[in-house]
N, C-alpha and C positions, 0 to 999 in steps of 0.2 A: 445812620440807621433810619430808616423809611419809618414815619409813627406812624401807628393805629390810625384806625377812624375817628375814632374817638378824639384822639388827642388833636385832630385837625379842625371839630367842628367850630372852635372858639376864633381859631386865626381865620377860618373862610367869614364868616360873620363881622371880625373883625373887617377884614378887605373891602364888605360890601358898606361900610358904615356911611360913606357919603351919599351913599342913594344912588349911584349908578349901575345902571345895569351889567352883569360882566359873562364871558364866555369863559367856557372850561379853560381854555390856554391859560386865561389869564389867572385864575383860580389857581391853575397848578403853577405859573411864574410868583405867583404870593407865597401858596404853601412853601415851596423852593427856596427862597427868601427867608421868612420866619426860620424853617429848623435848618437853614444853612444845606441844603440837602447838593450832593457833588455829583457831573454830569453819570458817572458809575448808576448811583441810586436811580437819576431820572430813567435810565434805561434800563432799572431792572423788569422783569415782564413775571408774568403769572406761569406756572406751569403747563397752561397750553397755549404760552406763545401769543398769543393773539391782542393783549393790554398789558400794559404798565400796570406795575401795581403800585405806583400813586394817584394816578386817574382811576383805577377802583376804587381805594380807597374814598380819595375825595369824591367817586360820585356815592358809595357810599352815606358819606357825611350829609349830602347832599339833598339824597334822600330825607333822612331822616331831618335835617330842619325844614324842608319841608312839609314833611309829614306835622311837625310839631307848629306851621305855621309862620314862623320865624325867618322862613323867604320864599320867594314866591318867585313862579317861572314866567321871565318875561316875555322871551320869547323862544322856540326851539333853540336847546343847547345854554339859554340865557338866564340866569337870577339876578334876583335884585332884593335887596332889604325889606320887611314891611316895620310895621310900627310897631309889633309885638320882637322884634328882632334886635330895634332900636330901644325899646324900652327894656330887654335882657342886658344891653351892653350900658346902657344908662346905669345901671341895678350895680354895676363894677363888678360883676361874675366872674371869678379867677381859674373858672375850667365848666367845662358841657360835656355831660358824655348822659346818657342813655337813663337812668335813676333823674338825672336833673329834667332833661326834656316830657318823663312821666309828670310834671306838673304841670304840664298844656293838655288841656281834654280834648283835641284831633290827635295828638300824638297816642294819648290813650290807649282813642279808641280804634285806631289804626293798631294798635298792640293787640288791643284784646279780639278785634276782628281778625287778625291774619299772623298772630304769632310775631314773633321777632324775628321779622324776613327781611336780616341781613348780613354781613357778614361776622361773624364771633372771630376778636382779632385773636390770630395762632396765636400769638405770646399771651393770652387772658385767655384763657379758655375756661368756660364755668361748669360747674359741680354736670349740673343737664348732661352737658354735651362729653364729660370725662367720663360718664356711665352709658354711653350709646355704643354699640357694638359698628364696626366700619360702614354697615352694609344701613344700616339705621341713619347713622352720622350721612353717608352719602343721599340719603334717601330727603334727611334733613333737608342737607345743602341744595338739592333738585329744585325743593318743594320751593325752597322761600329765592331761590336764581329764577323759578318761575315766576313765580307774585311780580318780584321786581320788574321783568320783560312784562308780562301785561300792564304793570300802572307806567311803561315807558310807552308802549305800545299804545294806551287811554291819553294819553298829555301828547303825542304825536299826532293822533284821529282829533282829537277837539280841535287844533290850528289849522286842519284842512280847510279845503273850500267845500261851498256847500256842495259842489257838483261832484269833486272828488270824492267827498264821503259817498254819495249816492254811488259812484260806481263800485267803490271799496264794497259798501252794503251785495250789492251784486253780484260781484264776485266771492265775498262768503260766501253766501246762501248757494253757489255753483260747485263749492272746492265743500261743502256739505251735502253733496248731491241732490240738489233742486234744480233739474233744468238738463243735467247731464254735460252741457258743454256752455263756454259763455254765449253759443252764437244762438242759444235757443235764452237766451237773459237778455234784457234794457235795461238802461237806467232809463229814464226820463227826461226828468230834471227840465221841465222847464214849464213855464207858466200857461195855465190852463188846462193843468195834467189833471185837475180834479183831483187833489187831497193824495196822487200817487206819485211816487218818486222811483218806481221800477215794478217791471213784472218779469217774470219768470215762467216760461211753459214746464210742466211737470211731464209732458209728454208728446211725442212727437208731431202729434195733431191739431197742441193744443186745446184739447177738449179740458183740461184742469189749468188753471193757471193761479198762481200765489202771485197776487200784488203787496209790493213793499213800500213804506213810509220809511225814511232816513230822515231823525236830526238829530243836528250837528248843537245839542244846546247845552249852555250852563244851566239853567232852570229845572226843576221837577218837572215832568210834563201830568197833568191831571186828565180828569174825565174828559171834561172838555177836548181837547186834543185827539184823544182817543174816539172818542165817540165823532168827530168830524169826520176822522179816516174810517170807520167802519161805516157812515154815508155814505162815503164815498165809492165804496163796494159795493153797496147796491143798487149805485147807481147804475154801476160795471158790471149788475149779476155778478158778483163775486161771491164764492163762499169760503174763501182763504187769503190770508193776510198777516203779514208780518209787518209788527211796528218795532224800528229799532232806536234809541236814541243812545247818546253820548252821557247823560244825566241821568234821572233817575225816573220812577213812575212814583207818582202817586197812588195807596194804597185800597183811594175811591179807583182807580183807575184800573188796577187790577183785579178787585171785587168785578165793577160794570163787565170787564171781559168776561170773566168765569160765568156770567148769569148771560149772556147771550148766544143764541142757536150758532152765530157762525165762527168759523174755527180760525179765533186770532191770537197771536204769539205776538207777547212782550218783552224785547231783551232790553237789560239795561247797561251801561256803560261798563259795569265789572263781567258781566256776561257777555259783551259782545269783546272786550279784551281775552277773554277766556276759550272763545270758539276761534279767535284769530290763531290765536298760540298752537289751539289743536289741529287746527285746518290748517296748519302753517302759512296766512296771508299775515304778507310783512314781516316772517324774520327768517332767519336760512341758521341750520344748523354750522355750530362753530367747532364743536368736539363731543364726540359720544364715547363712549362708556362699557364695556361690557363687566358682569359683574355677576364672578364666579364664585363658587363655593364647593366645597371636596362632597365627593360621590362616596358617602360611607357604603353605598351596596358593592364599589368597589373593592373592596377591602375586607368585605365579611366572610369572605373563605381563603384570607392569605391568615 
């Protein structure tokens, strides 16, 4: 029998204990190992076909010790142990599930900002989820399969290259109808651009144009930052501009916009994962849904 997420997150943690980094494969050659799992299980798959569900599970699990800080992504597809990972399994912890990891305050606050966006294992199902009516429950499940695609979708945009995110940037702002087609959009991207990393025509002439800033950073980005690209617009007679970063703004930094005459837009890293989702740049639908419900005007004069 295939375990929970839960019950997997102490052997994955276990695996990484020497400090090497590991790939999913290898992740699920461990899990496979500890609960003896027979090649039947490894290839049972999800209801639509498309993953195993021990690779959900375990990225699942996956998830969530990250979330809780307990491992870190080393590199696309890759984790590795931190010190707070090491120091739970130092601790001789005889199980992890979801109640234990609420004692790391990122895990928290990742709960209390976005709900518990992830899978509730079918055989535990909790009080919540045995009082939500199908259409609720499914509405649920959408809600937090979305959360997870965009912080996969934010941890995939951070390891790009600088140039590539500047085109990515680009091509949002296009597939959100800025520009109309990519071939009225640039990236830039290279030095001496004056503080811009893309422009975009808003129209066929030309006569409006929205210049963008792209970065790709771990840092808050502050006023400073902000206030060089909006220089930089007037250098350009610019009176529009989009600053997008990977990270986050500073709250100086979004004050200084709201108090000045020209019209600039801040997104930040959960925002700009968020308009990828909607604009569909970077993921392709896998299985949809229709979701009916009985026509009582049907039925009111039988």
């Amino acid at each position: 029998m295939i375990p929970t997420y839960d019950k997997m997150m102490l052997p994955i943690l276990r695996s990484l204990a020497d400090g090497a980094p590991r790939n999913t494969d290898e992740c699920v050659a461990a899990i496979a190992e500890h609960f003896r799992l027979s090649s039947e299980d490894l290839s049972q798959h999800l209801p639509s076909g498309r993953q195993t569900t021990v690779r959900n599970r375990i990225g699942w699990a996956r998830v969530r010790l990250r979330k809780a800080g307990l491992i870190e992504s080393a590199a696309r597809g890759i984790d590795r142990i931190t010190e707070a990972g090491l120091g739970v399994l130092g601790s001789g912890v005889e199980a992890l599930n979801d109640d234990y990891l609420m004692r790391f305050q990122p895990y928290r606050s990742w709960v209390e900002q976005f709900g518990d966006v992830g899978e509730t294992p079918p055989t535990q199902p909790d009080e919540a989820t045995a009082t939500l009516t199908p259409e609720e429950a499914m509405s649920s499940s959408h809600a937090r399969h979305r959360q997870s695609v965009q912080d996969d979708l934010l941890t995939r945009v951070r390891a790009m290259d600088p140039y590539g995110f500047e085109r990515l940037v680009v091509e949002l702002l296009v597939r959100l109808g800025y520009g109309g087609a990519l071939g009225e959009a640039q990236a830039i991207g290279r030095s001496g651009d004056g503080g811009v990393d893309g422009v975009i025509r808003e129209d066929k002439l030309g006569l409006e144009l929205v210049y963008v800033q792209a970065k790709r950073w771990a840092n808050n980005v502050g006023r400073p930052e902000v206030q060089a690209f909006i220089g930089s617009l007037e250098g350009l007679r610019a009176r529009k501009g989009v600053f997008i970063t990977t990270s986050t703004f500073s709250k100086d930094a979004r004050d200084y916009v709201d108090r000045i005459e020209k019209r600039v837009v801040l997104i930040d890293g959960e925002e700009l994962s968020r308009l990828m989702f909607e604009a569909g740049v970077a993921v392709t639908v896998t299985a949809s849904y229709d979701v009916k419900t009985v026509d009582s005007d049907y039925f009111a004069d039988v």
